[in-house]
C-alpha positions, 0 to 999 in steps of 0.5 A: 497585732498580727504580721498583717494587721502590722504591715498594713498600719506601717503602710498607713505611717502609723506611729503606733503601729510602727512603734509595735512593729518595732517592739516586736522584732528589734531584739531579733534584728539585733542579734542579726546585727550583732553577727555582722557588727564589730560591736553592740552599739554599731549593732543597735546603730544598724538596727535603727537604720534596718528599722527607717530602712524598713519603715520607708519600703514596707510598700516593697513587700510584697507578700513572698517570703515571710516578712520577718526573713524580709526585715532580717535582709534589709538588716544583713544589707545595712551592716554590710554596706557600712563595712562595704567601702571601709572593708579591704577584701584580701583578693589573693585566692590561695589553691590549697584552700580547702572549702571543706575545713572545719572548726573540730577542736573538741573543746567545750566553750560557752557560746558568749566566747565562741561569739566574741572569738567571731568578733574579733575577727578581721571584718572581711572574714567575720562578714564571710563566716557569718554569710556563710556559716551561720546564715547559710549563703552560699560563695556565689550568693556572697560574692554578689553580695560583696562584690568580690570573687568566689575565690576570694569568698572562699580563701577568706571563709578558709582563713576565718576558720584557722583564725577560729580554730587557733584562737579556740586552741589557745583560749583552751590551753589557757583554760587548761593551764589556769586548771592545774 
């Protein structure tokens, strides 16, 4: 079926047709949530509420934009939203942050590892590298999103990456140490 022919099934409340539409992108939708949720099971939880949420505002698509990038919204919002009120954003803004700090280890490691250290992240600073680094948001964008400051975006993006960067380090002297 195609993206129109499924929009417009959703539309009618097509059982069937809802049923393919999730078929189809469910598994996109959970490696989205999986950015911004802290485990699988939280991510297969917001890929059923993107899903009702999507379901029940198919009527607000209007044809701009791809409808894919338009699902892949509402599923960043509904993550987002759960960590909104339990997330306590570290509000201190630190003027030595330096927004152009990079992750350059020169380590080599398998990209499951690299997705788990992003895990394990306090929640404030996983949303944030995640807006950030991997979907492309700038600091205004994500403060509006998260209702914080831009400073507050950018010292917890700062801190994000040294928390990576340590945990990179000593996962790689640990991997170094168990060689010899």
């Amino acid at each position: 079926m195609s993206t129109e022919e499924l929009i417009h099934g959703c539309l009618q409340k097509d059982r069937r047709v809802q049923k393919a539409l999730f078929l189809k992108y469910k598994n996109i939708l959970y490696h989205i949530s999986l950015k911004y949720c802290r485990n699988e099971q939280q991510a297969q939880d917001n890929v059923h509420d993107a899903f009702i949420t999507i379901f029940e505002t198919i009527d607000s698509y209007k044809g701009h934009g791809s409808f894919e990038g338009w699902m892949k919204r509402i599923t960043i919002f509904k993550a987002i939203d759960k960590f909104k009120d339990s997330i306590k954003f570290n509000s201190e803004v630190t003027e030595t942050v330096n927004s152009d700090t990079t992750l350059n280890t020169e380590v080599q490691l398998p990209i499951e590892e690299i997705f788990r250290l992003i895990h394990e992240l306090p929640d404030q600073y996983r949303i944030v590298f995640s807006l950030y680094e991997l979907d492309d948001h700038s600091h205004k964008e994500i403060a509006e999103i998260l209702g914080i400051s831009e400073g507050t975006s950018k010292s917890n993006l700062h801190r994000a990456k040294t928390l990576l960067k340590e945990r990179i380090l000593a996962f790689n002297a640990s991997a170094h140490n168990t060689m010899k």
